[in-house]
OpenMM code with the backbone's topology and positions (N, CA, C; nanometers):
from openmm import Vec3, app, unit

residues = "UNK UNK UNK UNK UNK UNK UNK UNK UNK UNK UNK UNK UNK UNK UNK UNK UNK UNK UNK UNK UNK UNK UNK UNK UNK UNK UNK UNK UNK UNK UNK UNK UNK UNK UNK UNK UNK UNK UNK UNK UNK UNK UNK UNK UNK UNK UNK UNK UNK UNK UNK UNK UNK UNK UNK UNK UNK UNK UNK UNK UNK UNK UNK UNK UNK UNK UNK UNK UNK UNK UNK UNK UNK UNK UNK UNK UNK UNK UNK UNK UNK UNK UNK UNK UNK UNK UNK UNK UNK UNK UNK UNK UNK UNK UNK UNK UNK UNK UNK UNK UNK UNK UNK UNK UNK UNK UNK UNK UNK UNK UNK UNK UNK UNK UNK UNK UNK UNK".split()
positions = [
    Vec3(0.0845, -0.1179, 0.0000),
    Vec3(0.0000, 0.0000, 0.0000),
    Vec3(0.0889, 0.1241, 0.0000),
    Vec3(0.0215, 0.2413, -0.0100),
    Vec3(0.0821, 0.3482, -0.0454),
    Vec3(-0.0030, 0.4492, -0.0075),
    Vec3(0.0862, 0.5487, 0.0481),
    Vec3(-0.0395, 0.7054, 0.0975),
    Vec3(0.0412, 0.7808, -0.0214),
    Vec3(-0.0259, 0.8229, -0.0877),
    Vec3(0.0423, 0.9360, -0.1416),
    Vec3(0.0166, 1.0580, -0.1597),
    Vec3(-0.0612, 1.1022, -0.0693),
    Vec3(-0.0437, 1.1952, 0.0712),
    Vec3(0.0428, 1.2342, 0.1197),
    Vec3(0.1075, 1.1465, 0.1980),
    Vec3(0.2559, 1.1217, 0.2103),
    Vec3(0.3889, 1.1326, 0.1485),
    Vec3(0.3763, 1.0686, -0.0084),
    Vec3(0.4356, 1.0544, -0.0793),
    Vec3(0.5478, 1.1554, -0.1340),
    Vec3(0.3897, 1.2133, -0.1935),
    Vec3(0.3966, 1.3444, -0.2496),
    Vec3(0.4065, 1.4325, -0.1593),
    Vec3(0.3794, 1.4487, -0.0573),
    Vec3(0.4430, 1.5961, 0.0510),
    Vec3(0.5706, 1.5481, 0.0508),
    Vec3(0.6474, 1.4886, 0.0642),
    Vec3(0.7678, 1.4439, 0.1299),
    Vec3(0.8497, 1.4648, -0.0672),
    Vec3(0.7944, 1.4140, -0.1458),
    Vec3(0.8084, 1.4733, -0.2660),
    Vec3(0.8660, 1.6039, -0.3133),
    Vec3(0.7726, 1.6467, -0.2714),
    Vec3(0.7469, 1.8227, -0.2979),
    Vec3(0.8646, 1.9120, -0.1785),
    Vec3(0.8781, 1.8283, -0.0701),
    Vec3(0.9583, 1.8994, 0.0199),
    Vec3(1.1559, 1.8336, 0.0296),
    Vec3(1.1514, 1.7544, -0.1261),
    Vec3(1.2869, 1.7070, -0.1601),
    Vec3(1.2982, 1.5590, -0.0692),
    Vec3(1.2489, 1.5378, -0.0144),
    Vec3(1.2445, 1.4400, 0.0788),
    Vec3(1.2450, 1.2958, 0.0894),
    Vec3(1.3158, 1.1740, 0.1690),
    Vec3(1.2758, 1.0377, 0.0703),
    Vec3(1.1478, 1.0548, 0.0667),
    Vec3(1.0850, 0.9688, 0.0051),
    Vec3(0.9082, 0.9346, -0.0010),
    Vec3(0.8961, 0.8317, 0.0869),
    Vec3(0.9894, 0.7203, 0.1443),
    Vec3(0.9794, 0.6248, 0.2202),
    Vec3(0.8709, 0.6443, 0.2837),
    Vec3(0.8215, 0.7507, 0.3427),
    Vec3(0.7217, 0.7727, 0.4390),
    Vec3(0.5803, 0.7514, 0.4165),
    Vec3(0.5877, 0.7402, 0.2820),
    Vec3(0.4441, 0.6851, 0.1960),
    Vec3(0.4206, 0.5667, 0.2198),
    Vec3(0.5286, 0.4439, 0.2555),
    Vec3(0.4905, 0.3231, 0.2157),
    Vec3(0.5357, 0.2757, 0.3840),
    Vec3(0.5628, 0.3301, 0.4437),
    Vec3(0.6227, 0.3008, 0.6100),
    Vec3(0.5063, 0.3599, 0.7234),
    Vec3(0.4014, 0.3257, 0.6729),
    Vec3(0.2995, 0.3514, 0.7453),
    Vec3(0.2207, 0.2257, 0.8388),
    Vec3(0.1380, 0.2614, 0.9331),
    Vec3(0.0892, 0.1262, 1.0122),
    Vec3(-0.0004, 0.0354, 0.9681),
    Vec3(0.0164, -0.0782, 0.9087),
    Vec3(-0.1010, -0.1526, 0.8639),
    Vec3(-0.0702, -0.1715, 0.7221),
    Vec3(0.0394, -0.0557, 0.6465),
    Vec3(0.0519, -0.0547, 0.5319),
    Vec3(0.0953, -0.1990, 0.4524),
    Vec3(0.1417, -0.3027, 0.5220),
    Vec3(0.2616, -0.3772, 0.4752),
    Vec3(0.1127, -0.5334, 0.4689),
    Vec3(0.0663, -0.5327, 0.4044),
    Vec3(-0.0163, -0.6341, 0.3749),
    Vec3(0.0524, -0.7389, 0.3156),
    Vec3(0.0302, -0.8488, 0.4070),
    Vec3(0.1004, -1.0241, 0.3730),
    Vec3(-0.0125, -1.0780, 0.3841),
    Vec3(0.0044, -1.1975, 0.2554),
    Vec3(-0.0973, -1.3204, 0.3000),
    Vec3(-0.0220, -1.4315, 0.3924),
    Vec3(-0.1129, -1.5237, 0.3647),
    Vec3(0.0314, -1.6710, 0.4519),
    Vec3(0.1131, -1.6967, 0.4035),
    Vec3(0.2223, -1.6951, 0.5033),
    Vec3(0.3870, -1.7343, 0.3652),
    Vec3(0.3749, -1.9132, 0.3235),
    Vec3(0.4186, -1.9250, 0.2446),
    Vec3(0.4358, -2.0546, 0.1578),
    Vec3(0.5986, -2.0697, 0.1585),
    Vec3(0.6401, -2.2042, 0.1755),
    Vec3(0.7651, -2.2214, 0.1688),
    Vec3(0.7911, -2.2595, 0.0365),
    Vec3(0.9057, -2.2350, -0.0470),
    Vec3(0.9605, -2.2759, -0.1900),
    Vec3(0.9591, -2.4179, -0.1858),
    Vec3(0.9780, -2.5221, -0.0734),
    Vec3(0.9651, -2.6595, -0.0853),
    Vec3(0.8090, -2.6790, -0.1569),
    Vec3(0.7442, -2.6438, -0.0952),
    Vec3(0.5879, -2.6680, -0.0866),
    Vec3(0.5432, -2.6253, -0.2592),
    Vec3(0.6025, -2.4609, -0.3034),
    Vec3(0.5023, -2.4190, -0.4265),
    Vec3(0.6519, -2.4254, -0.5463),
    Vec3(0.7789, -2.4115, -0.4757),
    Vec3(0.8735, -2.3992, -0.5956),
    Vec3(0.9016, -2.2617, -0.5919),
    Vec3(0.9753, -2.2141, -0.6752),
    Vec3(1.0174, -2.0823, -0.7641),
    Vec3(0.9086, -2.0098, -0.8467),
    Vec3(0.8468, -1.9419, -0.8372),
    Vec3(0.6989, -1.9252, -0.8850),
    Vec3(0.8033, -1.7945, -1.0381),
    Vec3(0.8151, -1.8679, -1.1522),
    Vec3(0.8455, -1.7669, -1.1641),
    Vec3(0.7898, -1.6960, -1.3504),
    Vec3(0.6242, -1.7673, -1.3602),
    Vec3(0.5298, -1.6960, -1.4252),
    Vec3(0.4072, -1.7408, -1.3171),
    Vec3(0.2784, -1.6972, -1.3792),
    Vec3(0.1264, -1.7399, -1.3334),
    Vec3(0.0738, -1.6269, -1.3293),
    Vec3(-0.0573, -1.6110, -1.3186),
    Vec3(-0.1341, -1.4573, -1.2951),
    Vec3(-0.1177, -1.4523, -1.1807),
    Vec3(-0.1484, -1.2852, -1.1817),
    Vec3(-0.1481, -1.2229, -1.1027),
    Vec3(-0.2583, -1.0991, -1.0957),
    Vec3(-0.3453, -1.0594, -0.9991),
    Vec3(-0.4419, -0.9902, -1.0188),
    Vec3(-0.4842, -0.9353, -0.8579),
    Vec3(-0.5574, -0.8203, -0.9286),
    Vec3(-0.6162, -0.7468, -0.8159),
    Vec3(-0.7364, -0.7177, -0.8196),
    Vec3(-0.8521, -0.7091, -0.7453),
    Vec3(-0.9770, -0.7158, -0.7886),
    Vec3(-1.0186, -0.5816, -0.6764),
    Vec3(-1.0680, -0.4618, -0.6808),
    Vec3(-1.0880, -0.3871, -0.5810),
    Vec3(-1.2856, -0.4414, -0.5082),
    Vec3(-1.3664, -0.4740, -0.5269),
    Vec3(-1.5065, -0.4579, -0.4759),
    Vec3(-1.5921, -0.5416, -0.6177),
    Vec3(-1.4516, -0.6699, -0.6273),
    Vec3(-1.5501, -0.7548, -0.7433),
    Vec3(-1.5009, -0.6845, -0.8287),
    Vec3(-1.4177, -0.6026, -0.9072),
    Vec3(-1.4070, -0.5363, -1.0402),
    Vec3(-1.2816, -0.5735, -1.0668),
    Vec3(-1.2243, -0.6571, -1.0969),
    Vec3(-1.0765, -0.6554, -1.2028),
    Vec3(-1.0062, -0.5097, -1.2122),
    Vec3(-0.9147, -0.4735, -1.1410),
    Vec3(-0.8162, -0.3427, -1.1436),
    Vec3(-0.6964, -0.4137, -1.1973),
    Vec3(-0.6116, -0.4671, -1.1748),
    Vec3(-0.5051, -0.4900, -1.2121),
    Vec3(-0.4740, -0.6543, -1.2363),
    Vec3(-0.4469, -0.6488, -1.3446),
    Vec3(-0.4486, -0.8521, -1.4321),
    Vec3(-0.3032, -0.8323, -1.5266),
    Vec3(-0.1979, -0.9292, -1.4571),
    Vec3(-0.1213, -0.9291, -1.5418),
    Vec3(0.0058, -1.0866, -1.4908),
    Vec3(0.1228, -1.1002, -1.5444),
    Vec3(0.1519, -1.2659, -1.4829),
    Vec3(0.3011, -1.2346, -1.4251),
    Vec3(0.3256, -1.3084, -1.3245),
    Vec3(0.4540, -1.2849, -1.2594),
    Vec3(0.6124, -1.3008, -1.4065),
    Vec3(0.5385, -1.3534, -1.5223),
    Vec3(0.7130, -1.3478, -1.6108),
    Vec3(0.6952, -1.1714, -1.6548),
    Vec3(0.5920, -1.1057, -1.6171),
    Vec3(0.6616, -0.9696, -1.6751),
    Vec3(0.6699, -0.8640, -1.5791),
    Vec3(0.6997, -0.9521, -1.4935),
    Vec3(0.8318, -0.8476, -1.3483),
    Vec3(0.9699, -0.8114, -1.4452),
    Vec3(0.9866, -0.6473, -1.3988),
    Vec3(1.0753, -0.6051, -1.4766),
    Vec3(1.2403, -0.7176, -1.4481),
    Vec3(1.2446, -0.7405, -1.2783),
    Vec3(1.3345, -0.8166, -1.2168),
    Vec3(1.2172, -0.9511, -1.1819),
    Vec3(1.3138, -1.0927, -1.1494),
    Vec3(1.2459, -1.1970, -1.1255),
    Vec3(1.2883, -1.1688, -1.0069),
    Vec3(1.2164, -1.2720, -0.9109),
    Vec3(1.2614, -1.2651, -0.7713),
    Vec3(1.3823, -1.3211, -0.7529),
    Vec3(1.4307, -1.4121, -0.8162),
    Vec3(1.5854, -1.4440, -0.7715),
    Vec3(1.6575, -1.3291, -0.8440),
    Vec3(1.6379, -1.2598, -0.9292),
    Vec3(1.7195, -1.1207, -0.9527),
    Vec3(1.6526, -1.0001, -0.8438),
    Vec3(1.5589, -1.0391, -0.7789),
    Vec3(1.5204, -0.8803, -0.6604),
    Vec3(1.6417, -0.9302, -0.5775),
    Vec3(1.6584, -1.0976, -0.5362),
    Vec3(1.7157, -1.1184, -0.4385),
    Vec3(1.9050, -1.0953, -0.4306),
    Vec3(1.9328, -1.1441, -0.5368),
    Vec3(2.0862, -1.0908, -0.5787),
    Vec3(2.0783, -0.9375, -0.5589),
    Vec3(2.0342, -0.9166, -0.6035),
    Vec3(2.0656, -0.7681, -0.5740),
    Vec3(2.0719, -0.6689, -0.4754),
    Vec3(1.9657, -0.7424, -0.4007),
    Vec3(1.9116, -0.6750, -0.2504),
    Vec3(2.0181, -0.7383, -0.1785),
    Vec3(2.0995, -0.8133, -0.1944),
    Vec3(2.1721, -0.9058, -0.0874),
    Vec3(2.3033, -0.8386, -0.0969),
    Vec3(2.3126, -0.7895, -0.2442),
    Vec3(2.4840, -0.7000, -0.2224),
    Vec3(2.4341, -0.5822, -0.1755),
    Vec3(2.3162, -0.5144, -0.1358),
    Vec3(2.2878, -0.3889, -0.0222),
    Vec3(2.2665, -0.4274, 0.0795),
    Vec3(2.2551, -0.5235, 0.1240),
    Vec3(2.1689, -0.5462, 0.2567),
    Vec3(2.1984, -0.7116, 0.2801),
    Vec3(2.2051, -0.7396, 0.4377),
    Vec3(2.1772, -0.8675, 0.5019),
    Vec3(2.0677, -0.9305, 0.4673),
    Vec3(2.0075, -1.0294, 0.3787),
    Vec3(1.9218, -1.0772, 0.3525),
    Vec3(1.9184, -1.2279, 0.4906),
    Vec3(1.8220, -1.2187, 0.5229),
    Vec3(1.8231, -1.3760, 0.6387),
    Vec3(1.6890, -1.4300, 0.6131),
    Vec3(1.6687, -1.5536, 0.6519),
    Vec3(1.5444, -1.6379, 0.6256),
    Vec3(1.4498, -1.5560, 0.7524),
    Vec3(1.3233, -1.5417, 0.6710),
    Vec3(1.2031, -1.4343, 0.6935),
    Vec3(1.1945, -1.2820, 0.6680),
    Vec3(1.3098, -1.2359, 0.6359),
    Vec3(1.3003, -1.1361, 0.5836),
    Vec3(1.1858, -1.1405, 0.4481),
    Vec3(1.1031, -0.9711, 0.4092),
    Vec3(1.0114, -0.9877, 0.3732),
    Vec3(1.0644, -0.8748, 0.2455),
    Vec3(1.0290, -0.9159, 0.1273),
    Vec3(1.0709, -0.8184, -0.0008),
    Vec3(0.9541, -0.7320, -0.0769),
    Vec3(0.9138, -0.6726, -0.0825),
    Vec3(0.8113, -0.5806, -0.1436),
    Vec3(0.8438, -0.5289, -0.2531),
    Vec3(0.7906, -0.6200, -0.3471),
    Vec3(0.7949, -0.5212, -0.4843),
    Vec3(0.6866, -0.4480, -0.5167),
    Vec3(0.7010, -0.4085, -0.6344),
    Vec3(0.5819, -0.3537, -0.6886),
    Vec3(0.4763, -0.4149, -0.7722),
    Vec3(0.3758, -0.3396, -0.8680),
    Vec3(0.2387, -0.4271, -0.8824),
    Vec3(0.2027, -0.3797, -1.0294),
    Vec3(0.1370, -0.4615, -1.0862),
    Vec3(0.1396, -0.4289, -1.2569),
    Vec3(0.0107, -0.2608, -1.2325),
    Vec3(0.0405, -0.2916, -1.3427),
    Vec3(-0.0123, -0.1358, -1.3480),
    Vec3(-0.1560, -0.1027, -1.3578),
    Vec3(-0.2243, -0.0151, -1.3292),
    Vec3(-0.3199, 0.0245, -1.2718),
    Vec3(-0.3724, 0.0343, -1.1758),
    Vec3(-0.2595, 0.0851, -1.0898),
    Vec3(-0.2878, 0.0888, -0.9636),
    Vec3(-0.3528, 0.2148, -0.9294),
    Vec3(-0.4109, 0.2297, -0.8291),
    Vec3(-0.5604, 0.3413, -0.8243),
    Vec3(-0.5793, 0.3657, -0.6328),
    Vec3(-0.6580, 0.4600, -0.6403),
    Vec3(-0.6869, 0.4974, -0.4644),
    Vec3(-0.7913, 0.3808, -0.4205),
    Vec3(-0.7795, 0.3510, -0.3169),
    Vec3(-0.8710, 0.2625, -0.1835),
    Vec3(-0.9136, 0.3581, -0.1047),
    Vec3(-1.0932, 0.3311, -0.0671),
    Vec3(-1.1426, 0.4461, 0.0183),
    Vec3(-1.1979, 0.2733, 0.1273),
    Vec3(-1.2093, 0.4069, 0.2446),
    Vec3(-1.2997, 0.2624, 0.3632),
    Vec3(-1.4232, 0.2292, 0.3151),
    Vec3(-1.4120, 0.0895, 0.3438),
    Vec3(-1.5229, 0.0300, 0.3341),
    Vec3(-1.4824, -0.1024, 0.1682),
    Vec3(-1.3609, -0.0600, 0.1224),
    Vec3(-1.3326, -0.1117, -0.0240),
    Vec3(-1.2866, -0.2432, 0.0268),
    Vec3(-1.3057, -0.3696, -0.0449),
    Vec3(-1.2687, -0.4952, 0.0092),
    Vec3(-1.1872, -0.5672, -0.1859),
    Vec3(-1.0697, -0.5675, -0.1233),
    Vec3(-0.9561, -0.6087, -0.2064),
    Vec3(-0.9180, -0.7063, -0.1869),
    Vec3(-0.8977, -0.7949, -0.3482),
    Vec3(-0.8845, -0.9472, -0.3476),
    Vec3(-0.7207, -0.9526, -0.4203),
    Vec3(-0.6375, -1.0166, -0.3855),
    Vec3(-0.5305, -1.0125, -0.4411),
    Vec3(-0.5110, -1.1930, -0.4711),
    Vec3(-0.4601, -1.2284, -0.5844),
    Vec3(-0.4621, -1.3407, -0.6450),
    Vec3(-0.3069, -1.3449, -0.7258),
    Vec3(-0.2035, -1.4339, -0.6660),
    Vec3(-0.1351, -1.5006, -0.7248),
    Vec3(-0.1543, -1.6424, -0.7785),
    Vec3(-0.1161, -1.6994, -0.8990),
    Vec3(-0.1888, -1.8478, -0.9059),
    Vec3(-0.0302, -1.9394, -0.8442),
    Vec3(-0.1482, -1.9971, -0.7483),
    Vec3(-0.0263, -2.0989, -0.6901),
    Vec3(-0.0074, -2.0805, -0.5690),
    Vec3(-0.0566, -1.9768, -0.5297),
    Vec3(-0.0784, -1.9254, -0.3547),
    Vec3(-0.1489, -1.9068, -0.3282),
    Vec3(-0.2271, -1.9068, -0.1883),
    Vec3(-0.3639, -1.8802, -0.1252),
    Vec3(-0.3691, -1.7161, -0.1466),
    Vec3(-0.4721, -1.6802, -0.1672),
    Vec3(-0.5535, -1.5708, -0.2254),
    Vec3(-0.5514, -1.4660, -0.0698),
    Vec3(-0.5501, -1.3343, -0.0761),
    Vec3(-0.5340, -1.2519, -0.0016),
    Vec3(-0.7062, -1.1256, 0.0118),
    Vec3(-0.7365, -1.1269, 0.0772),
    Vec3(-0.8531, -1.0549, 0.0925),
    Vec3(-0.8389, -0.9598, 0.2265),
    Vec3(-0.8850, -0.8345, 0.1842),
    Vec3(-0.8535, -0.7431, 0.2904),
    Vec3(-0.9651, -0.6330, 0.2794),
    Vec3(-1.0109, -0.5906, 0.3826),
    Vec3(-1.0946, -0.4887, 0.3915),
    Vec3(-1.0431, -0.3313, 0.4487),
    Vec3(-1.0452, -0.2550, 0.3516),
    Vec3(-0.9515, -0.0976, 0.3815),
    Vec3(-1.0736, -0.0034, 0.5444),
    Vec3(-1.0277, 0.0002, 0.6569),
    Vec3(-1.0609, 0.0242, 0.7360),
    Vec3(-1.0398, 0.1506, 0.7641),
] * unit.nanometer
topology = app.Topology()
chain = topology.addChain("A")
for resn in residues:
    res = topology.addResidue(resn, chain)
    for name in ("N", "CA", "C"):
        topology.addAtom(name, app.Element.getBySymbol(name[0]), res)
């Protein structure tokens, strides 16, 4: 998730934007799956549904980086350790959430994520 509210003030005032996405509640996980269990996931759809409507439909091979390339890379910046959590980004059309909006997130091959914006 993303305030960009946030974003953009911190934007506008030269500032990281970190503060957009480092918010409470912001960091939405479904259940983790171990790579024994599903593998290297590295096509299948992927989709977002905001209130039953299809917003964003597109398949994990057209990540600009695959996840074993997020992970090389992140590992020569940073200590990577088992549970650490990686956040990328999301195909495009991404759009505002008001309360009351109930969002379905669908990778194929993982249990499905449902969340209600409070």
């Amino acid at each position: 998730m993303t305030r960009r509210d946030l974003q953009n003030g911190m934007a506008a005032e030269k500032k990281p934007w970190e503060i957009g996405k480092s918010f409470d509640h912001g960091a939405v996980i479904g259940p983790l799956t171990t790579v024994a269990k599903v593998g290297h996931l590295r096509k299948g759809a992927i989709s977002l549904s905001v209130n039953g409507v299809l917003r964003q439909n597109s398949d994990l091979d057209k990540m600009i980086w695959s996840v074993a390339e997020q992970i090389s890379k992140l590992s020569q910046a940073f200590a990577l350790k088992a549970g650490d959590l990686i956040y990328s980004g999301t195909p495009e059309n991404v759009g505002p959430v008001v309360r009351g909006d109930v969002l379905l997130g669908r990778i194929e091959g993982l249990p499905d994520l449902s969340i209600r914006i409070v």
